[in-house]
C-alpha positions in Angstrom: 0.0 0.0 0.0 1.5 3.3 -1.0 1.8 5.9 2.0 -0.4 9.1 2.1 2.7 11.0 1.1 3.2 8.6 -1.9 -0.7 8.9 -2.7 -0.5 13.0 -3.3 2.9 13.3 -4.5 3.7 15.4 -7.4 7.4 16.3 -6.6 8.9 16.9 -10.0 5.9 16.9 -12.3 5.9 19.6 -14.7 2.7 21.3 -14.3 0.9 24.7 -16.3 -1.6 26.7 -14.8 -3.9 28.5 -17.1 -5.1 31.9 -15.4 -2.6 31.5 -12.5 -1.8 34.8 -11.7 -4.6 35.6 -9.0 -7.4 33.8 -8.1 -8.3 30.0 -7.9 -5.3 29.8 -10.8 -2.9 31.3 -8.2 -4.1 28.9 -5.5 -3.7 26.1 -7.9 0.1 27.2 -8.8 0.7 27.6 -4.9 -0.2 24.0 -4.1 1.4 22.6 -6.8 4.7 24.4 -5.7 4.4 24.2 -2.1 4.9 20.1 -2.8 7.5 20.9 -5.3 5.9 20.2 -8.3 7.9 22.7 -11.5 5.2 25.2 -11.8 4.8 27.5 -15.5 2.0 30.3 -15.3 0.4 31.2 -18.2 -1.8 34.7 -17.9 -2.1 37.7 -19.6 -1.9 39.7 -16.9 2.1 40.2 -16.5 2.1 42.6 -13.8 0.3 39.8 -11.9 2.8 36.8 -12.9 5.5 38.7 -11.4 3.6 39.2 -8.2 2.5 35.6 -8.1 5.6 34.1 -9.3 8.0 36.5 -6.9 5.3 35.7 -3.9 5.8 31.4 -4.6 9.4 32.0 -5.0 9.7 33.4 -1.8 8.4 30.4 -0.4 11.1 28.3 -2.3 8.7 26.8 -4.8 9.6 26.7 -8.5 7.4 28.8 -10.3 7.9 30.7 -13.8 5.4 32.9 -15.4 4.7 33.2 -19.1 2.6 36.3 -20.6 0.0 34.1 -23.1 -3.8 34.9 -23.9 -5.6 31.9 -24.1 -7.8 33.0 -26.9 -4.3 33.3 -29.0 -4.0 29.5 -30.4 -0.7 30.0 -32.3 0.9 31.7 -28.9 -0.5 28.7 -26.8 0.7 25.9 -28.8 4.4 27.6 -28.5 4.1 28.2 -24.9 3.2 24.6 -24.3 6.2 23.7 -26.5 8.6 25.8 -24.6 7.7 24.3 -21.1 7.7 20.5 -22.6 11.5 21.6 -24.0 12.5 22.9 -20.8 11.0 20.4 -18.9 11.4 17.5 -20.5 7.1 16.9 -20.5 4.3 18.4 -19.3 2.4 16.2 -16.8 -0.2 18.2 -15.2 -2.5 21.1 -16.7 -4.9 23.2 -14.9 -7.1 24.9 -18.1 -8.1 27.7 -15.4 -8.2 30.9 -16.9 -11.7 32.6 -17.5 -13.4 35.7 -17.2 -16.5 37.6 -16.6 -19.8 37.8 -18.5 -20.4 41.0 -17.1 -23.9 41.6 -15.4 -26.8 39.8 -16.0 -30.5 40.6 -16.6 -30.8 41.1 -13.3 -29.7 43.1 -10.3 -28.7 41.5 -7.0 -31.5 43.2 -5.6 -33.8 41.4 -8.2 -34.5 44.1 -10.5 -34.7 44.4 -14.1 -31.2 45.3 -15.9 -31.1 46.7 -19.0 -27.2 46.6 -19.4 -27.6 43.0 -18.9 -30.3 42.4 -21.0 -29.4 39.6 -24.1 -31.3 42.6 -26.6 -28.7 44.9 -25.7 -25.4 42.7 -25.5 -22.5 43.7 -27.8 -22.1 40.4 -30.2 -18.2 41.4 -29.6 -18.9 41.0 -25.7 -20.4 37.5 -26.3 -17.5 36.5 -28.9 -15.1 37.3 -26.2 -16.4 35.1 -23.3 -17.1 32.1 -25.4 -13.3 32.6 -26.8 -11.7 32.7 -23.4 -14.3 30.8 -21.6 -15.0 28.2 -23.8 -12.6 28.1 -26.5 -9.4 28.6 -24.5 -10.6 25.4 -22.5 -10.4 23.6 -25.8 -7.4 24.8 -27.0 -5.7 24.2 -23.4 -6.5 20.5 -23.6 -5.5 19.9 -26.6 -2.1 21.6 -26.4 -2.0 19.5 -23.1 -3.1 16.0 -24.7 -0.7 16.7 -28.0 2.4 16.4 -25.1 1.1 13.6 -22.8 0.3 11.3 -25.3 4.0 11.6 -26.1 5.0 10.8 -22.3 2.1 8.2 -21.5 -0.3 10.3 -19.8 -1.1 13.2 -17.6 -3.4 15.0 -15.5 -6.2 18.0 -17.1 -8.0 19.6 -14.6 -10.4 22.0 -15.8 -12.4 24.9 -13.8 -16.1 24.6 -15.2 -18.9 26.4 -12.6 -22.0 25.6 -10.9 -23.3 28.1 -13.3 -23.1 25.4 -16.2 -25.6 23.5 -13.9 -28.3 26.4 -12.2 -29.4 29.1 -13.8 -27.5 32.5 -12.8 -30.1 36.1 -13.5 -27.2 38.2 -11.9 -24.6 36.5 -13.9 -23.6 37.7 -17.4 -25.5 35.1 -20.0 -22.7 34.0 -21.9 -21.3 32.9 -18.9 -23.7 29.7 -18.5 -23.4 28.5 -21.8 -19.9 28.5 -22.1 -19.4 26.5 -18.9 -21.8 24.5 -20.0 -19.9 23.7 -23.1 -16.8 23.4 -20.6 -18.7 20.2 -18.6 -19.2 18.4 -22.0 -16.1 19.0 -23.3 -14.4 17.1 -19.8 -16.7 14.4 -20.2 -16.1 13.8 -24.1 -12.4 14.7 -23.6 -12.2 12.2 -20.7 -13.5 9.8 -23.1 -11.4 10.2 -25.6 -7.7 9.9 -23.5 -8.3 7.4 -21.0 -6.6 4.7 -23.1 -3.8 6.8 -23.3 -2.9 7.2 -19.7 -4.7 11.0 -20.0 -7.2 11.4 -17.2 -9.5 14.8 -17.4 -11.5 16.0 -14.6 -13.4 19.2 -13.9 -13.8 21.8 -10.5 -17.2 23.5 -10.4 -16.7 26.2 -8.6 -19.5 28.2 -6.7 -18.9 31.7 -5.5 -15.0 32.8 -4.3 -13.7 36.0 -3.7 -11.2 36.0 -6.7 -10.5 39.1 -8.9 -13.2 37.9 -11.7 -15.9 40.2 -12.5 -13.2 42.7 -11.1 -14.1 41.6 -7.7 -17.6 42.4 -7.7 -18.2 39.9 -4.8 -16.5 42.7 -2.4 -19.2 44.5 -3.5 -21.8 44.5 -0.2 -24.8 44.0 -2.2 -23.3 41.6 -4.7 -21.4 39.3 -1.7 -24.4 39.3 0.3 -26.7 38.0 -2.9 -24.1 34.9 -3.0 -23.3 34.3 0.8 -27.2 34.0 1.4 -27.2 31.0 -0.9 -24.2 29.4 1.3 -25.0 26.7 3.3 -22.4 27.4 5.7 -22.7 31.0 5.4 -19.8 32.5 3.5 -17.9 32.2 0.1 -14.9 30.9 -1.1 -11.4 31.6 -0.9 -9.2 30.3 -2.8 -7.4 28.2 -0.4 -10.8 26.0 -0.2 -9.5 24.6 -3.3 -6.1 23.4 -3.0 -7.0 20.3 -1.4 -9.0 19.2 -4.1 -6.5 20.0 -6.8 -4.0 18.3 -5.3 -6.0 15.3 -5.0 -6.8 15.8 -9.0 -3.0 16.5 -10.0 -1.8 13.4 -7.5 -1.6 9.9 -8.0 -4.7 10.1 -4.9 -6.9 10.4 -8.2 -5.4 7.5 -10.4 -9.1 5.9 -10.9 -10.9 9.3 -11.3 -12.0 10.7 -15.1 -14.6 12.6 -16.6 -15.8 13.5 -12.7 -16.8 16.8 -11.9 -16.5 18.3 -8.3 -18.9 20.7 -7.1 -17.2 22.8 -4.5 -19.5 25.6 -3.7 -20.6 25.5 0.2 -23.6 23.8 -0.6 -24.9 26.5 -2.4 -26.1 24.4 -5.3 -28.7 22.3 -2.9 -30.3 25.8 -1.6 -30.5 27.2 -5.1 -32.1 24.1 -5.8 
């Protein structure tokens, strides 16, 4: 029987983090080096790499940042290929990076809002959350599977939502569909590259206090909306998730694929 520290080792493993410059990205890249994993973020935010990688460093964990937009699929098949060269593989891949939907057709309060209304949306709006949202999923695992099926396998762990499974008024509508599209593409994806040692799993995150939607949720009306659907009372931080992605990224999970985890305070069960 392997020992516990045996069961969630990933000392060594050459890992990407998608969106890991703040956020549940950043507490992804923090687990992964705090056990000494070789850590690349990819973000477009470069101010925030060199916080996130100078904060991790400091700590003694290997972490280096690269500057890549995830809609951009010629700049993330060249990343990937620079951190399999350096490496020697790529072995773990969280496909993290999102962003907001902006409001949606209605106010936390539970008016009507016309900015948010599907009449009104800017088609460049919606063509820019599928692309990140959606699209930037797609391209992630694929970049990831074109490198572990030449190493025998690997670990994808995507960030989906609750809000591909409930419906969201105060959430931006392309938002819903796009994480939507996320959940199938895990399950069809996990399908796909089980026989090649290439297991894909998915987080659904409820709410967290993370810098998406540029922090709305530290917005009293807005943090109150999501905490009253807590069933413990609160929201997430992003340390709520690093046991979980561990467990995803570690040999703990060597029977797991297509599996989504729901980690949300219960939220989902009282939207219900």
């Amino acid at each position: 029987m392997p020992s516990l520290q045996e069961m969630f080792d990933v000392s060594g493993k050459s890992v990407i983090v998608t969106g890991g410059a703040s956020g549940l990205g950043r507490a992804y890249a923090e687990i992964m080096a705090e056990n000494r994993a070789r850590v690349c973020i990819f973000d477009i935010d470069q101010e925030g790499i060199d916080r996130t990688v100078d904060a991790i460093a400091s700590g003694r964990g290997e972490v280096r940042g690269q500057r890549v937009d995830v809609s951009d699929r010629e700049a993330m098949a060249d990343a990937f290929d620079r951190v399999a060269e350096r490496n020697g593989s790529i072995d773990i891949v969280f496909a993290n990076a999102g962003i907001d939907a902006g409001p949606g057709f209605l106010t936390p309060e539970g008016e009507r809002n016309p900015d948010g209304a599907i009449d009104a949306m800017d088609d460049s709006h919606w063509d820019k959350v599928i692309a990140v949202n959606l699209t930037g999923v797609y391209t992630t695992i694929k970049n990831a599977a074109r490198h572990m099926k030449k190493t025998g396998g690997g670990r994808i762990i995507v960030t989906s939502s609750v809000a591909a499974q409930i419906n969201e008024a105060i959430v931006g509508t392309p938002y819903m569909p796009a994480k939507a599209g996320v959940d199938h593409l895990v399950r069809n994806t996990a399908m796909e590259l089980g026989l090649f040692g290439i297991h894909v799993n998915c987080m659904s995150p409820g709410p967290f206090m993370t810098n998406i939607a540029g922090g709305r949720l530290k917005n009293p009306a807005d943090r109150k909306a999501f905490e009253e659907q807590s069933l413990i009372g609160r929201i997430g931080d992003p340390d709520d998730v690093k046991g979980l992605a561990l467990y995803l990224a570690s040999p703990a999970s060597s029977y797991v694929t297509g599996a989504q985890f729901v980690i949300d305070g219960g939220s989902m069960l009282r939207i219900k």
